[in-house]
CHARMM internal coordinates of N, CA and C (Angstrom, degrees):
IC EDIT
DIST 1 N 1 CA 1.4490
DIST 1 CA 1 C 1.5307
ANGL 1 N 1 CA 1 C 109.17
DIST 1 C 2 N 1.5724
ANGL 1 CA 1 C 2 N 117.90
DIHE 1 N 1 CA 1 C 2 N 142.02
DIST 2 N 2 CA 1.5392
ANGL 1 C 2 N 2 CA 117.69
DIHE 1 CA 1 C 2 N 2 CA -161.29
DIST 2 CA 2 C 1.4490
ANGL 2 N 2 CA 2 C 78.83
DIHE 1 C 2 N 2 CA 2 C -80.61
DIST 2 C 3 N 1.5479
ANGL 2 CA 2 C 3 N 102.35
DIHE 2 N 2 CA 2 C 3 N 167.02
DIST 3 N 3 CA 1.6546
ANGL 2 C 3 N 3 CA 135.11
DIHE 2 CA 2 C 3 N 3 CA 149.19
DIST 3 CA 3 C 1.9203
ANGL 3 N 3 CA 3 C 108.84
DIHE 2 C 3 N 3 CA 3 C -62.07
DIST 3 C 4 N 1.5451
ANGL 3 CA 3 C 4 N 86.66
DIHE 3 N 3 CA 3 C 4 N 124.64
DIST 4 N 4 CA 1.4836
ANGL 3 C 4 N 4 CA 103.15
DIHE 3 CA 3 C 4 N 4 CA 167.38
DIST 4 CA 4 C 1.2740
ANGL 4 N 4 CA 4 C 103.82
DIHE 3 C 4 N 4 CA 4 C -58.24
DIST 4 C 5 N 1.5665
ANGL 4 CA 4 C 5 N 126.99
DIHE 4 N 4 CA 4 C 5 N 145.39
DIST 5 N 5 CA 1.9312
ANGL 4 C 5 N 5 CA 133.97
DIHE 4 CA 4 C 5 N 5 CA 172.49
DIST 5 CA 5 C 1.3761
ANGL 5 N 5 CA 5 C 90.12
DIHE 4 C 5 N 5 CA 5 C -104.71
DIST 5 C 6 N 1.3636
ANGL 5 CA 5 C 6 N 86.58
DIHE 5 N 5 CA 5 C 6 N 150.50
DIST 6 N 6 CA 1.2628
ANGL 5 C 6 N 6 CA 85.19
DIHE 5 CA 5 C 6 N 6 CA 157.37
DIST 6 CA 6 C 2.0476
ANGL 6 N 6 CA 6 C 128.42
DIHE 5 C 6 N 6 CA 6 C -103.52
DIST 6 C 7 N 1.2478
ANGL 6 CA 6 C 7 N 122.76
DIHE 6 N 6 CA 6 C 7 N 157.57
DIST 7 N 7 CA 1.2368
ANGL 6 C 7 N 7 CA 102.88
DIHE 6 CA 6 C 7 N 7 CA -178.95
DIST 7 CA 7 C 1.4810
ANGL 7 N 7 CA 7 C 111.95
DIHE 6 C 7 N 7 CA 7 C -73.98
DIST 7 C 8 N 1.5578
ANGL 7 CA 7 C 8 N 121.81
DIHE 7 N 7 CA 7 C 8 N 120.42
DIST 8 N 8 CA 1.0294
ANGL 7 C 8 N 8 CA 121.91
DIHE 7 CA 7 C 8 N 8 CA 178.39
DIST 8 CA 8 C 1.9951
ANGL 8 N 8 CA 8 C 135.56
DIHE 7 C 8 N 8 CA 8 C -70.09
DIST 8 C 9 N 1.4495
ANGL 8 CA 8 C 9 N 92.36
DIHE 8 N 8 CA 8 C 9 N -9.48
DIST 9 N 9 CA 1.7936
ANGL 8 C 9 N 9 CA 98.26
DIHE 8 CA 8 C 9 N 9 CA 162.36
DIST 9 CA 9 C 1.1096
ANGL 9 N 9 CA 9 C 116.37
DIHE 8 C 9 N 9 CA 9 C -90.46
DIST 9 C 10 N 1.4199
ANGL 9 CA 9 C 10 N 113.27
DIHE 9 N 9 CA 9 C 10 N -17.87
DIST 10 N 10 CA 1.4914
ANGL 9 C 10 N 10 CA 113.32
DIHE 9 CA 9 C 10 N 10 CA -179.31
DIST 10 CA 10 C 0.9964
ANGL 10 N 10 CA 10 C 108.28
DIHE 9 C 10 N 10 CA 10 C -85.76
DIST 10 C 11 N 1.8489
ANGL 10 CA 10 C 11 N 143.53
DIHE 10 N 10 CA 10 C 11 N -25.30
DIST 11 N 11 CA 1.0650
ANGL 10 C 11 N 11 CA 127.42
DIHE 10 CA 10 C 11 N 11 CA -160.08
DIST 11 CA 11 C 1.9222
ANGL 11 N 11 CA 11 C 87.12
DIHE 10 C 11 N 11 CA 11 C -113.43
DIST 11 C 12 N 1.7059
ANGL 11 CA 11 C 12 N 104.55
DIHE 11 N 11 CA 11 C 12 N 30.61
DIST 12 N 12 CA 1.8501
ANGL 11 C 12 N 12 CA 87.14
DIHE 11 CA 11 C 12 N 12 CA 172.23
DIST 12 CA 12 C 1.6566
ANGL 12 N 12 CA 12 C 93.41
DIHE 11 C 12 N 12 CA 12 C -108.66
DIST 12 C 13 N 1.6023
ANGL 12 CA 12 C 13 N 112.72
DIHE 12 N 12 CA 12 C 13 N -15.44
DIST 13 N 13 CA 1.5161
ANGL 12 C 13 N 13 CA 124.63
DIHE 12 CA 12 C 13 N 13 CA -158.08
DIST 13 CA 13 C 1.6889
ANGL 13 N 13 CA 13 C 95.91
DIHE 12 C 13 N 13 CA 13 C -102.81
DIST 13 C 14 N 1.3021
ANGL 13 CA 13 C 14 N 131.25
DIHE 13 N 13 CA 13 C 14 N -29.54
DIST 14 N 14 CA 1.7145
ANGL 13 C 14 N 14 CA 115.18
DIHE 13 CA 13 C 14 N 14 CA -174.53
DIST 14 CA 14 C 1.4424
ANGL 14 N 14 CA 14 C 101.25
DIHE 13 C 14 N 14 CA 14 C -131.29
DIST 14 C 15 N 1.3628
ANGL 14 CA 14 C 15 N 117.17
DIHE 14 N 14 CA 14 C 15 N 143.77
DIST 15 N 15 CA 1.8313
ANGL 14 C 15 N 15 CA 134.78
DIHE 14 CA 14 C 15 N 15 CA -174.95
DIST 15 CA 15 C 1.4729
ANGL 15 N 15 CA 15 C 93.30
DIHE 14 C 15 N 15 CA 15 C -114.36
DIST 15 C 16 N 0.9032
ANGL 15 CA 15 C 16 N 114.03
DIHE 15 N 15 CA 15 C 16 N 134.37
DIST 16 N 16 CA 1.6142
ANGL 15 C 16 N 16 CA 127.40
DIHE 15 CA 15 C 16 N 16 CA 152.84
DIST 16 CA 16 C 1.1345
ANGL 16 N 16 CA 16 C 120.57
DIHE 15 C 16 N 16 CA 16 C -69.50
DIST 16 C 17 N 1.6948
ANGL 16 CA 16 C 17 N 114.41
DIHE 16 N 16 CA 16 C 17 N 155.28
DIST 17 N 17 CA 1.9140
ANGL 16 C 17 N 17 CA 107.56
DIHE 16 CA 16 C 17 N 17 CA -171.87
DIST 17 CA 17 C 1.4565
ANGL 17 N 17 CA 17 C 84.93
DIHE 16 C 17 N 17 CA 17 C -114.15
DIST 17 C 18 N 1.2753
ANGL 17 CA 17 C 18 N 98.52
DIHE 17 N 17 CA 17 C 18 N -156.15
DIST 18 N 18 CA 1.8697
ANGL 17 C 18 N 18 CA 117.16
DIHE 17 CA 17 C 18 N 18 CA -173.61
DIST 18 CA 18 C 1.6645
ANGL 18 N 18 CA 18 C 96.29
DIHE 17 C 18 N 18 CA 18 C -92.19
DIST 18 C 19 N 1.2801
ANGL 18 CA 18 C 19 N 120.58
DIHE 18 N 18 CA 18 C 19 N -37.13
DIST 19 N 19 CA 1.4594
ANGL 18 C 19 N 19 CA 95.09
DIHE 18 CA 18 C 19 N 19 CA 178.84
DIST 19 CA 19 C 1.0346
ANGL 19 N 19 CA 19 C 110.35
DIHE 18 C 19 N 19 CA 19 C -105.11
DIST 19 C 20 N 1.3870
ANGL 19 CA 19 C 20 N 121.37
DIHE 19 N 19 CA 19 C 20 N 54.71
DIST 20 N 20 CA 1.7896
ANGL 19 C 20 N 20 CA 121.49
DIHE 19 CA 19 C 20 N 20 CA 170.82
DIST 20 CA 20 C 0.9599
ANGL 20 N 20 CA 20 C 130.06
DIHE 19 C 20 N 20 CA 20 C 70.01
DIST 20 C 21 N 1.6855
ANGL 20 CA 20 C 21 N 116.65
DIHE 20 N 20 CA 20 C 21 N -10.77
DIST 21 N 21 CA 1.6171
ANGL 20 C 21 N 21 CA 117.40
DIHE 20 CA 20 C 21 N 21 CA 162.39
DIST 21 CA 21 C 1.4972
ANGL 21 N 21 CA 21 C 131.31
DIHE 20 C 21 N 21 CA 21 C -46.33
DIST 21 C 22 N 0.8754
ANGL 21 CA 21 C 22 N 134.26
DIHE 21 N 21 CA 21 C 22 N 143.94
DIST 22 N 22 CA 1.6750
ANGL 21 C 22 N 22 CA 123.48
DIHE 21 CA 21 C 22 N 22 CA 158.30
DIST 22 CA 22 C 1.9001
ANGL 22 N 22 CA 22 C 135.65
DIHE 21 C 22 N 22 CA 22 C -80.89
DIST 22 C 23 N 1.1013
ANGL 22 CA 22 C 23 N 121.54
DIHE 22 N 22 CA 22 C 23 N 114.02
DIST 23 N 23 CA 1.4322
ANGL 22 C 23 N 23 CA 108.78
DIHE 22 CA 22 C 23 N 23 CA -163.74
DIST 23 CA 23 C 1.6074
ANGL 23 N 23 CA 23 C 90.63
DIHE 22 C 23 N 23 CA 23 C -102.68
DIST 23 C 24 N 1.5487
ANGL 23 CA 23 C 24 N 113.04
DIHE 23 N 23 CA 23 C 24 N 135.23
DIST 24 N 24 CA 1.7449
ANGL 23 C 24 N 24 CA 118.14
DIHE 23 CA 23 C 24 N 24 CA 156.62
DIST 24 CA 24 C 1.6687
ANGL 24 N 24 CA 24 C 101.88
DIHE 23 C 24 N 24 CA 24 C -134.48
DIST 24 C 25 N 0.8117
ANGL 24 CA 24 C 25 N 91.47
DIHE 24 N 24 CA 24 C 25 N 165.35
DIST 25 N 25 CA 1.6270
ANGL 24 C 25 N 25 CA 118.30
DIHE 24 CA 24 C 25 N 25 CA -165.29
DIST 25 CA 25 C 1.3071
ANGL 25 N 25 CA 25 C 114.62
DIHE 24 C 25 N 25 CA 25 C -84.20
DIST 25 C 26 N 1.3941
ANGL 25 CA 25 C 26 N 145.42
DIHE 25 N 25 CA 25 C 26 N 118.04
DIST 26 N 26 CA 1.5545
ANGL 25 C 26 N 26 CA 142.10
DIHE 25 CA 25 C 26 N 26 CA -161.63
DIST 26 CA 26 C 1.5272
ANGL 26 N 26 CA 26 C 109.76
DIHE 25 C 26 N 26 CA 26 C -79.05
DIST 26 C 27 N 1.4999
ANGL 26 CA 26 C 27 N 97.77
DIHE 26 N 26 CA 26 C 27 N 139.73
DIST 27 N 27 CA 1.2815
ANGL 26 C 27 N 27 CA 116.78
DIHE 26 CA 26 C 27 N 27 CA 177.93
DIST 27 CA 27 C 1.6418
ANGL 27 N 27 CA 27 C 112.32
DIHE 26 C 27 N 27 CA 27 C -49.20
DIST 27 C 28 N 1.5416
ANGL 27 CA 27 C 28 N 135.75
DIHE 27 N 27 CA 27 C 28 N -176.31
DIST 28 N 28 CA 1.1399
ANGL 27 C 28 N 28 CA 153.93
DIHE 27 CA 27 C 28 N 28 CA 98.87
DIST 28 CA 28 C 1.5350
ANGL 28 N 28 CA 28 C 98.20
DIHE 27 C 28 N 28 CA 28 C 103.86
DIST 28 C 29 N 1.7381
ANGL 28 CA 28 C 29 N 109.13
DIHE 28 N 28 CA 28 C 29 N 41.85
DIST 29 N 29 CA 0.9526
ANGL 28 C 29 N 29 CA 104.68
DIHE 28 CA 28 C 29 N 29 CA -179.55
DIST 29 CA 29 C 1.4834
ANGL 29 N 29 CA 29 C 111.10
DIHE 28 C 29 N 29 CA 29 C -131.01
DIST 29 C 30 N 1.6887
ANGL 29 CA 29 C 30 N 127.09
DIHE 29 N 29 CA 29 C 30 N 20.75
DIST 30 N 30 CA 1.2621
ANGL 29 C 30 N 30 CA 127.01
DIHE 29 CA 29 C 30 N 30 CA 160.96
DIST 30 CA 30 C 1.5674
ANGL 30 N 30 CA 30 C 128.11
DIHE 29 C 30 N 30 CA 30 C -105.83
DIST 30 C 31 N 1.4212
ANGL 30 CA 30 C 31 N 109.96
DIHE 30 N 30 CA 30 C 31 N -1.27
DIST 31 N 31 CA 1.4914
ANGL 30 C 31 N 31 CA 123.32
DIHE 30 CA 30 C 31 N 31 CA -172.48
DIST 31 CA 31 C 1.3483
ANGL 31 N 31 CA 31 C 115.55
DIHE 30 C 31 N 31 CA 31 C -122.19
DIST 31 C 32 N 1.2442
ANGL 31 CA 31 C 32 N 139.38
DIHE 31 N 31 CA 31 C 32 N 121.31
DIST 32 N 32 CA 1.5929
ANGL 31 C 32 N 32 CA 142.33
DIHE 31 CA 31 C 32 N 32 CA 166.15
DIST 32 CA 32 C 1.5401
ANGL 32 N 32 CA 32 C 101.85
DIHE 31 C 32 N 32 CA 32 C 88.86
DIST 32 C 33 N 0.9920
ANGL 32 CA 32 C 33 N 137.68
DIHE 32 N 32 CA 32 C 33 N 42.88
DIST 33 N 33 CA 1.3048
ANGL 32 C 33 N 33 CA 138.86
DIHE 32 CA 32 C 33 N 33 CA -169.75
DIST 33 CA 33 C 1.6376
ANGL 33 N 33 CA 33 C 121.57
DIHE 32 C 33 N 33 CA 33 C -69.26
DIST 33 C 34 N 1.6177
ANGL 33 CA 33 C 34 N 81.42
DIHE 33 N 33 CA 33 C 34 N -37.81
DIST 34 N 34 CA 1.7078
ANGL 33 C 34 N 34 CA 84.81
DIHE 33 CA 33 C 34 N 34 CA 162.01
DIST 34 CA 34 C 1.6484
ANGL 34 N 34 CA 34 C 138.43
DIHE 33 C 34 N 34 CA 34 C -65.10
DIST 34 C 35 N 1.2096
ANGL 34 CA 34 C 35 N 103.21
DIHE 34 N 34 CA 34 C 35 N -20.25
DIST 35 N 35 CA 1.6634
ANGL 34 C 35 N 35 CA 117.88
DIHE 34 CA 34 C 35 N 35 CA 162.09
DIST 35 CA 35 C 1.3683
ANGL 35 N 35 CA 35 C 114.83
DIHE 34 C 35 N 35 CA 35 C -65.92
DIST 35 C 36 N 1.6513
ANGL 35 CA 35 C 36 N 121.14
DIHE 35 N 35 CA 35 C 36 N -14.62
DIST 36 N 36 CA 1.7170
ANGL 35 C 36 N 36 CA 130.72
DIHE 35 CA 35 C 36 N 36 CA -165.36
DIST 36 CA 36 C 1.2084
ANGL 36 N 36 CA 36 C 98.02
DIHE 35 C 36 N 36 CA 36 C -102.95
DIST 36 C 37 N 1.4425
ANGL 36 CA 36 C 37 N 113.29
DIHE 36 N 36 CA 36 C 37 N 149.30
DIST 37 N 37 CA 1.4276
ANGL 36 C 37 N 37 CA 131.43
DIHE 36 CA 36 C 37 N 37 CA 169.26
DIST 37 CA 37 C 1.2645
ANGL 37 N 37 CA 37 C 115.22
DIHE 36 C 37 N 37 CA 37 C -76.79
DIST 37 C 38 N 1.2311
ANGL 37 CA 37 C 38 N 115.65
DIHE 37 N 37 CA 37 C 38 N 147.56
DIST 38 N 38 CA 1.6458
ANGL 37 C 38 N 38 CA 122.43
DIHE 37 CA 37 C 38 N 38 CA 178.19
DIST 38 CA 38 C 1.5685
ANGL 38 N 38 CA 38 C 100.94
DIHE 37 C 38 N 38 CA 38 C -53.97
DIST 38 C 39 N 1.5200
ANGL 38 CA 38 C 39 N 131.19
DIHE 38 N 38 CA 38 C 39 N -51.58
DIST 39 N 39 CA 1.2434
ANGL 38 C 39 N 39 CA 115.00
DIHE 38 CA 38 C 39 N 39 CA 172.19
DIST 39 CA 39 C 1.5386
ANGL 39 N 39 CA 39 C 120.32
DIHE 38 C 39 N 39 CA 39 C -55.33
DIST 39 C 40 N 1.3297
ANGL 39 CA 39 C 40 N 117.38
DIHE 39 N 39 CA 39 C 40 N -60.71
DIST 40 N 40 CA 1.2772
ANGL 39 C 40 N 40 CA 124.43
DIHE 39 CA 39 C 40 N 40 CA -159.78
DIST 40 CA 40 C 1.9466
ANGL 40 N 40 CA 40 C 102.82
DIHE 39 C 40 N 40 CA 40 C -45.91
DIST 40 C 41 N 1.5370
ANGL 40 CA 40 C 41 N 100.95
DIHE 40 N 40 CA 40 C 41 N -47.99
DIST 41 N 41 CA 1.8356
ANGL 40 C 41 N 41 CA 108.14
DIHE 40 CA 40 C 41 N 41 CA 175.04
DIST 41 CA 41 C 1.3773
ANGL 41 N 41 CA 41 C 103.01
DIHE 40 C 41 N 41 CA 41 C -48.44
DIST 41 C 42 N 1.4235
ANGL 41 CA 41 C 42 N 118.72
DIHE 41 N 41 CA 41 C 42 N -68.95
DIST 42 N 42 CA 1.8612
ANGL 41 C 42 N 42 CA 106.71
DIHE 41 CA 41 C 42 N 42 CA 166.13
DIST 42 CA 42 C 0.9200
ANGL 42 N 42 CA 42 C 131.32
DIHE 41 C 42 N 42 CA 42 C -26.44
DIST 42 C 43 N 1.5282
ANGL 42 CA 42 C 43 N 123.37
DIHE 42 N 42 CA 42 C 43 N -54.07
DIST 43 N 43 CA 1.8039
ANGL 42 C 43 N 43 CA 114.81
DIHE 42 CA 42 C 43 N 43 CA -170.77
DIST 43 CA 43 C 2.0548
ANGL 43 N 43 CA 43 C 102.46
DIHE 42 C 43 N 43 CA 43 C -82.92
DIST 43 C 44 N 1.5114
ANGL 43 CA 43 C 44 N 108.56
DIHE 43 N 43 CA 43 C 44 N -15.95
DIST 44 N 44 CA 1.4592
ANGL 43 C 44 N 44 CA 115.29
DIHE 43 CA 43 C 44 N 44 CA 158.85
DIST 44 CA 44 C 1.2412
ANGL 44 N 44 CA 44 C 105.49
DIHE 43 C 44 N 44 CA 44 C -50.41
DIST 44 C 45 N 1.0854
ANGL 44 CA 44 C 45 N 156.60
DIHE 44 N 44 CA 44 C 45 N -59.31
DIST 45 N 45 CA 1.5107
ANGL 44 C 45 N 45 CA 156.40
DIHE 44 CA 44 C 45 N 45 CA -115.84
DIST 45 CA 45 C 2.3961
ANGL 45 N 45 CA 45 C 101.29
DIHE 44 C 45 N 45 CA 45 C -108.95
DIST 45 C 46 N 1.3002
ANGL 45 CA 45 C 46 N 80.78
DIHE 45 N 45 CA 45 C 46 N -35.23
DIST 46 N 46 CA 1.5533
ANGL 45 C 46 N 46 CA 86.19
DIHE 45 CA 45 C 46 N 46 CA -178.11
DIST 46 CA 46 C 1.8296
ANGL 46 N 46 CA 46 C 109.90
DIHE 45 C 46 N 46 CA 46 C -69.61
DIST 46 C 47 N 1.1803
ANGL 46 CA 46 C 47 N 90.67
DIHE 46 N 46 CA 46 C 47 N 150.99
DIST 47 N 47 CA 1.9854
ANGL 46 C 47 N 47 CA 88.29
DIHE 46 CA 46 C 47 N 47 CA 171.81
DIST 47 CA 47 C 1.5316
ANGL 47 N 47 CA 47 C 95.69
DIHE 46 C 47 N 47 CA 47 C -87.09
DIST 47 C 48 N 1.3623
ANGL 47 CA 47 C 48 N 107.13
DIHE 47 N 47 CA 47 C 48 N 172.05
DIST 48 N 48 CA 1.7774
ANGL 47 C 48 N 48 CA 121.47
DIHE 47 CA 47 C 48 N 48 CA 174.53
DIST 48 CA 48 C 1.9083
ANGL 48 N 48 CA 48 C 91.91
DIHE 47 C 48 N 48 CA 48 C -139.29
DIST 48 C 49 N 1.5046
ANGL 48 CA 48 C 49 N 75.30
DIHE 48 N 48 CA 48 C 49 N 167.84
DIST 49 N 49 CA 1.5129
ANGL 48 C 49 N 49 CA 92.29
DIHE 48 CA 48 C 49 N 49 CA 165.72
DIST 49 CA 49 C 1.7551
ANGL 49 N 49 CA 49 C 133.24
DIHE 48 C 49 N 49 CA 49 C -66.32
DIST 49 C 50 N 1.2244
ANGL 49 CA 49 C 50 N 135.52
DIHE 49 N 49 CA 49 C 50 N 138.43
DIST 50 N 50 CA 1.6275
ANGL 49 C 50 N 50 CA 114.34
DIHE 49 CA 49 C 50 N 50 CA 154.49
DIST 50 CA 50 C 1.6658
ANGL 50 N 50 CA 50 C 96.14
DIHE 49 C 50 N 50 CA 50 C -63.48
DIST 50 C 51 N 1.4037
ANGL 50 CA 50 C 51 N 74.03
DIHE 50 N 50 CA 50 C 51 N 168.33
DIST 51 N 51 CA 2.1602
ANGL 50 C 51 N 51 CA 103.17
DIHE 50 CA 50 C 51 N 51 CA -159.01
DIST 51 CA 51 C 1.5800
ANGL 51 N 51 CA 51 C 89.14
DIHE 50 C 51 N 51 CA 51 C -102.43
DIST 51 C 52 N 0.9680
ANGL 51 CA 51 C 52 N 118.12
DIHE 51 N 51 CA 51 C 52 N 163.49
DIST 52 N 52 CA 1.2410
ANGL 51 C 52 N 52 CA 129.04
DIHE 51 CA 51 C 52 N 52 CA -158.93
DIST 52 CA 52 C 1.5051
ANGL 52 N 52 CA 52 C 117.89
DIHE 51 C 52 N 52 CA 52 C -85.39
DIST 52 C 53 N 1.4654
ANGL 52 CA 52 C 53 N 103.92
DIHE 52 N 52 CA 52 C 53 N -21.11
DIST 53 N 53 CA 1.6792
ANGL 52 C 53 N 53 CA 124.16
DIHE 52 CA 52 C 53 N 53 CA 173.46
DIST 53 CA 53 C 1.0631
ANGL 53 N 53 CA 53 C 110.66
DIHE 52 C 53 N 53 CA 53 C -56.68
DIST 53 C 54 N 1.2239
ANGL 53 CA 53 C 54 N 127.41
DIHE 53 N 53 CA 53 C 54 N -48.02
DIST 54 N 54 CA 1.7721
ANGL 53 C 54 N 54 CA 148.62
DIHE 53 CA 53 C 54 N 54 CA -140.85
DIST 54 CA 54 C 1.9129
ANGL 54 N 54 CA 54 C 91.35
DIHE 53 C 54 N 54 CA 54 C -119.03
DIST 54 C 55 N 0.6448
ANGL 54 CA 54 C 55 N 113.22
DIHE 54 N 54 CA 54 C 55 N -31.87
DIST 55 N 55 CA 1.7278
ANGL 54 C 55 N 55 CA 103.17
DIHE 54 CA 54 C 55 N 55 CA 162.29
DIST 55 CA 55 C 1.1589
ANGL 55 N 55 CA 55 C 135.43
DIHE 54 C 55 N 55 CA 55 C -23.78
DIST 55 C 56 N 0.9687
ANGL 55 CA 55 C 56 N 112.51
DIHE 55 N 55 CA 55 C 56 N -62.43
DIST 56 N 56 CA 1.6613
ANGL 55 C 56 N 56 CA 126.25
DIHE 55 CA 55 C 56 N 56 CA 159.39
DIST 56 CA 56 C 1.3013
ANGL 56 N 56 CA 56 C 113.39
DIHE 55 C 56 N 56 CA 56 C -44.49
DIST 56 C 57 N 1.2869
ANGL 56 CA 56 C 57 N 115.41
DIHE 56 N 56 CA 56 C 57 N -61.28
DIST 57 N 57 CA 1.3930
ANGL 56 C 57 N 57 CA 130.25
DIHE 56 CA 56 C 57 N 57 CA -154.95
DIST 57 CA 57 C 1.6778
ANGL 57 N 57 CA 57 C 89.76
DIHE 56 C 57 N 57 CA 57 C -61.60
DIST 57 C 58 N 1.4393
ANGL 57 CA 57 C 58 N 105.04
DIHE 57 N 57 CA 57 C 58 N -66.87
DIST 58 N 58 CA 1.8169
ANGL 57 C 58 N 58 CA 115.53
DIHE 57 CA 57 C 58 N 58 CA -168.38
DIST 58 CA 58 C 1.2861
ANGL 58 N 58 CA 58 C 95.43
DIHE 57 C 58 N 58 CA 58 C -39.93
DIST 58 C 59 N 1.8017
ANGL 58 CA 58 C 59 N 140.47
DIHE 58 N 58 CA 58 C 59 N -52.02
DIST 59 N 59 CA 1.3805
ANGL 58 C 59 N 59 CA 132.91
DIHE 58 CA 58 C 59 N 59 CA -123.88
DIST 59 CA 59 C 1.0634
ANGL 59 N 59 CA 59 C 92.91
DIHE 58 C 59 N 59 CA 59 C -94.70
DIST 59 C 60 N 1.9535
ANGL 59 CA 59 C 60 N 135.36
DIHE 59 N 59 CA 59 C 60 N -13.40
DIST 60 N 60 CA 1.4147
ANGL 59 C 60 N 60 CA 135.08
DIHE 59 CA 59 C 60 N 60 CA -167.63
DIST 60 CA 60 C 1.8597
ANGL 60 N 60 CA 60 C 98.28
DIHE 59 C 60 N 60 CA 60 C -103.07
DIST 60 C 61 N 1.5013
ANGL 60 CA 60 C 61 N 122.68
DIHE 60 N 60 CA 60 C 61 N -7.12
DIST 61 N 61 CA 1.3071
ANGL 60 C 61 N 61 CA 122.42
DIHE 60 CA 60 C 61 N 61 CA -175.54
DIST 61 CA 61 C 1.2808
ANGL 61 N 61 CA 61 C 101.62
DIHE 60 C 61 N 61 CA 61 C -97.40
DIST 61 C 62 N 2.2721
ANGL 61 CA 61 C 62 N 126.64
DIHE 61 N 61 CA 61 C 62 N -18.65
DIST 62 N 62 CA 1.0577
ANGL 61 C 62 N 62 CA 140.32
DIHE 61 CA 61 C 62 N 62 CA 164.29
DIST 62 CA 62 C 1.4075
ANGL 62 N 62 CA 62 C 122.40
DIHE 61 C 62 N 62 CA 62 C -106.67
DIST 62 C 63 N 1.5619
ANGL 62 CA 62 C 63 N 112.95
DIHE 62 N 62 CA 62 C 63 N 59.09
DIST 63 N 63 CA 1.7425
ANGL 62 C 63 N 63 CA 95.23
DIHE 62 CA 62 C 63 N 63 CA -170.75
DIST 63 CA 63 C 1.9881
ANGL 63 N 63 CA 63 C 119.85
DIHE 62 C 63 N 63 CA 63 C -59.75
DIST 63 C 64 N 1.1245
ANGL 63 CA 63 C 64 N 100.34
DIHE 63 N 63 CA 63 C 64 N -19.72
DIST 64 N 64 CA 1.7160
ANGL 63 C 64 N 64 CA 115.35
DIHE 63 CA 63 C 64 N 64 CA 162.17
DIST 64 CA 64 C 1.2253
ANGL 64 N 64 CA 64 C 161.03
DIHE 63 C 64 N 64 CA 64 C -115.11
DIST 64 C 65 N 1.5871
ANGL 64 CA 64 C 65 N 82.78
DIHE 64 N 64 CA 64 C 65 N 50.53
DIST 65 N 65 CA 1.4664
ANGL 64 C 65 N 65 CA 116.91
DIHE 64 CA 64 C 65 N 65 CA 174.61
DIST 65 CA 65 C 1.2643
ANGL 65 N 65 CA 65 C 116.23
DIHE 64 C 65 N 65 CA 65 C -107.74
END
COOR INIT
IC SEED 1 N 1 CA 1 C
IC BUILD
């Protein structure tokens, strides 16, 4: 049986934590900036979690993470 790959854009766009979560980085924060609030660019800058829907999906595009 071949070796699982891994997907290689996916594993340049999400890091794994210590308890198995997935962290990616929020959209909509390199274009039109001037329309954005000084806050809203702040909470842009932080990573978030994947959502719990898409979990699955990410963990089969990362089998080695």
């Amino acid at each position: 049986m071949p070796k699982i790959k891994t997907n290689k854009a996916a594993a340049k766009r999400l890091k794994g934590t210590g308890t198995g979560k997935i962290k990616r980085s929020r959209a909509c924060k390199s274009h039109k900036l001037t329309v954005k609030s000084r806050k809203r660019k702040r909470v842009l800058r932080q990573d978030t979690l994947v959502d719990s829907a898409n979990l699955k999906r990410i963990k089969r595009l990362l089998p080695n993470l």
